[in-house]
N, C-alpha and C positions, 0 to 999 in steps of 0.2 A: 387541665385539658388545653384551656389555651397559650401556657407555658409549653406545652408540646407540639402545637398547631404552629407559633414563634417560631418556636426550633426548627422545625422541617421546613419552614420559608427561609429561615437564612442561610440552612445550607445548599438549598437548592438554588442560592441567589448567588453563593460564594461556590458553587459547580457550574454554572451559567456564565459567569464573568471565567473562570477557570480554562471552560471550553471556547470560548470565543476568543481568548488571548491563542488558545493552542489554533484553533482555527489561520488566525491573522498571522501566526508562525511560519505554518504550514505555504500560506500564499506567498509569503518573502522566499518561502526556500524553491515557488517554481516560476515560472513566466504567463502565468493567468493572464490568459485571450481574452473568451468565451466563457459567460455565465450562461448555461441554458435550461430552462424549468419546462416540465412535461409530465405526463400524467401517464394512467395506464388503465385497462381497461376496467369495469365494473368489477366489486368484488373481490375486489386487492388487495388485502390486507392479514396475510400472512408473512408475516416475516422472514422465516426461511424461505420458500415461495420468491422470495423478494428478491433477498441476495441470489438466488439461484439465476434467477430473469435479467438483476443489472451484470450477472457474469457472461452470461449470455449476448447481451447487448454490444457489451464493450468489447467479445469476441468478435462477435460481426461488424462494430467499427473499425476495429485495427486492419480488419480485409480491407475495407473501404477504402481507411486511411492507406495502406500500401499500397492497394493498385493504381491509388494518386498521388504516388509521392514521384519525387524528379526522376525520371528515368535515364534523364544525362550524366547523371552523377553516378561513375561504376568507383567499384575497391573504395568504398566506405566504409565497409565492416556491417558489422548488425544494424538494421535500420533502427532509429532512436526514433518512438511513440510519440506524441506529446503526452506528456504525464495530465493525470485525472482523478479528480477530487468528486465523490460522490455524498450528497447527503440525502437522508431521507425525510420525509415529511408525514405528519397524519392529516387529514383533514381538517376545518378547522369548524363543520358543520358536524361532529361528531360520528361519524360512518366509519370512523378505521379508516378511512380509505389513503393507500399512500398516494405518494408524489417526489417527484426525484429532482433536485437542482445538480449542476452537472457543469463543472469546471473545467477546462481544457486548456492547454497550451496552445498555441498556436498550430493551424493543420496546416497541408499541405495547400498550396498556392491554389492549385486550384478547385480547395474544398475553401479557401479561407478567404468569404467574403459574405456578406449577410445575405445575399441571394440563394449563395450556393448551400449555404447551414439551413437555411429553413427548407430549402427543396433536403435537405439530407434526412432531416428530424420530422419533416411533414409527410413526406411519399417514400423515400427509399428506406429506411430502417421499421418504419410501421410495416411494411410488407415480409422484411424479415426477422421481426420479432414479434413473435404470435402476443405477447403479454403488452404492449404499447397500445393505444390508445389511438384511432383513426379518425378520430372526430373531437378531440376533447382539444382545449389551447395550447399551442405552447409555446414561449414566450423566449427570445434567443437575445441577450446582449452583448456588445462592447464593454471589457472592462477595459478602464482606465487604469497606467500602471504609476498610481500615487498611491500615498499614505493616506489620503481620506476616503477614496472609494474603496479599499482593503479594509479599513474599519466598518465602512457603511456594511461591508458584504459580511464581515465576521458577527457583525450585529445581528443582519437580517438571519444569517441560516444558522447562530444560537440561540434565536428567538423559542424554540421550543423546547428548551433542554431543559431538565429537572432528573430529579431523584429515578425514574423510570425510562426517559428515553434520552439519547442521544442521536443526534442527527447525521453525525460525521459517519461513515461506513469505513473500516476499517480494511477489513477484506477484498472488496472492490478497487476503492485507492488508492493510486500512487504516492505511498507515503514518502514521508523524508525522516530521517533522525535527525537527532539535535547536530547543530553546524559545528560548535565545537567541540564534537565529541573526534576520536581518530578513527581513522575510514578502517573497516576489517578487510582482509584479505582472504577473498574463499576463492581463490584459484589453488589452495594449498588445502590439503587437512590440519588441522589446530595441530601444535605441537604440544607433546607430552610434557608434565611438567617433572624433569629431572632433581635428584636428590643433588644438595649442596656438595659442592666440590671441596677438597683442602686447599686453604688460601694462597699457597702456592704453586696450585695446579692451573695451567692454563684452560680456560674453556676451549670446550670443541668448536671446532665452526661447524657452523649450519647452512646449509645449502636448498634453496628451493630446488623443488622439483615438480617441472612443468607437463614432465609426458610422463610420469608417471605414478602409479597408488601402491602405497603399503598397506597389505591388508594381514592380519591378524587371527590367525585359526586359534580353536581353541586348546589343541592339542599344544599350539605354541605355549600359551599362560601357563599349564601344566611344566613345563620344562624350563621356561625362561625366569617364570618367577613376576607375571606383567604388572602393574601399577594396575588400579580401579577396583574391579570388581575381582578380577583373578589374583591381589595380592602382591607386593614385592617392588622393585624398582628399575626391570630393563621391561624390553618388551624385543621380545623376538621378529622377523617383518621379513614379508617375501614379495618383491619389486617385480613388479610386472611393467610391461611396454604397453601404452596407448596406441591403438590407433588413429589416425585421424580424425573419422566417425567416430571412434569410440568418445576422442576427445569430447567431441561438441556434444554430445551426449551430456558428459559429463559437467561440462561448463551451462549446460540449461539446469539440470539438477540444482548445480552449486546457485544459479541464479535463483531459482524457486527458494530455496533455502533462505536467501538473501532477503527476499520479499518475505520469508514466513518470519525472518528477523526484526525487521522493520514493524510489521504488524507487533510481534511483540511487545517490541518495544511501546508502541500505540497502547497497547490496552496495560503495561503496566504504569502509562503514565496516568492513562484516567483512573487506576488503582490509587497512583498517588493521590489527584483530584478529590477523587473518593472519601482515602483518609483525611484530607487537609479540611473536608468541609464538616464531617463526621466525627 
């Protein structure tokens, strides 16, 4: 019995140190401003429930954050968020009860001063987010962009990690993948992967295409013969024209995608975690 009591302390010890190195990753790959901890009302403690409320939050920050961002500055392109690192907390008086620390990039000028964040996190967001908490503490700091407060913080918010909970929220935050990994391209659909040519066949060139989708009927795999699930090695493809609209459609799609990527990637790393402590 307590050869198995052993065991379950060390891998939760060696998933701890695990996640708090992934933690301290994560903050080198953004520009961490603001550390800010907050609470939420009585009775909180439903996890789904949870993520539902900090999706919610972070939507009605991003209004915030935009109607304050520089208005001098036109033909930018897509306004760029500051990215945001959510971890969650249980109490430590035993009630379930969560609690959210909350990482930011730097806001806009004139969200981005310690006056103007606690009026943000104190009065304006408890009013538009029914789940937040109007009287409970909440506690807003400066991070310092060194190597010792980046530890300090990856310490504090893997302070409650084991076998059961994880504090980092994967869904919510603006993750990053690994830095050396190569950046994917989803303004394209993936390319099919073609049968070996004869060695002294020249390859085709390959051409992006920017405005517009090859799409795939299934009467086509029936006649062409298509690679995957319909069998064979071409694939038949009927070119359509973008328009404009339709583009930017298409490019928030691909962008969602891109995020559901990243989170992937997140939870197959703490798989690996997983295995390496187990």
């Amino acid at each position: 019995m307590k050869s198995i009591l052993q065991q379950d302390r060390q891998q939760a010890q060696r998933l701890k140190r695990n996640i708090k190195r992934l933690i301290h990753d994560q903050l080198h790959s953004i520009n961490p401003w603001w550390l800010i901890s907050f609470h939420y009302r009585d009775h909180h403690s439903k996890e789904d429930e949870l993520l539902k409320d900090v999706a919610d939050l972070k939507r009605k920050l991003h209004r915030i954050i935009y109607k304050s961002r520089d208005k001098t500055i036109k033909g930018a392109g897509e306004y760029p968020y500051p990215r945001m690192l959510f971890f969650h907390e249980t109490s430590h008086q035993g009630t379930g009860q969560f609690h959210t620390h909350l990482i930011t990039e730097k806001m806009p000028a004139s969200l981005n001063t310690q006056v103007e964040m606690e009026t943000l996190f104190h009065k304006r967001l408890p009013h538009k987010v029914k789940a937040l908490s109007k009287w409970k503490s909440i506690d807003i700091q400066r991070i310092n962009p060194d190597e010792p407060d980046y530890r300090r913080i990856s310490s504090y918010l893997g302070k409650q990690t084991n076998l059961e909970l994880i504090a980092l929220d994967p869904f919510n935050s603006d993750l990053s993948p690994r830095t050396n990994e190569k950046k994917s391209t989803y303004y394209y659909l993936p390319r099919r992967r073609r049968p070996a040519a004869p060695p002294d066949t020249a390859a085709p060139e390959e051409k992006p295409l920017p405005q517009h989708l090859s799409i795939l009927q299934r009467s086509d795999c029936r006649e062409a013969g298509a690679i995957g699930m319909c069998g064979g090695s071409q694939v038949k493809t009927h070119r359509i024209h973008l328009t404009a609209e339709e583009q930017k459609k298409l490019e928030q799609v691909l962008k969602r995608l891109k995020q559901r990527d990243v989170v992937s990637y997140f939870l197959t790393t703490l798989h690996e975690q997983w295995l390496r402590c187990c």
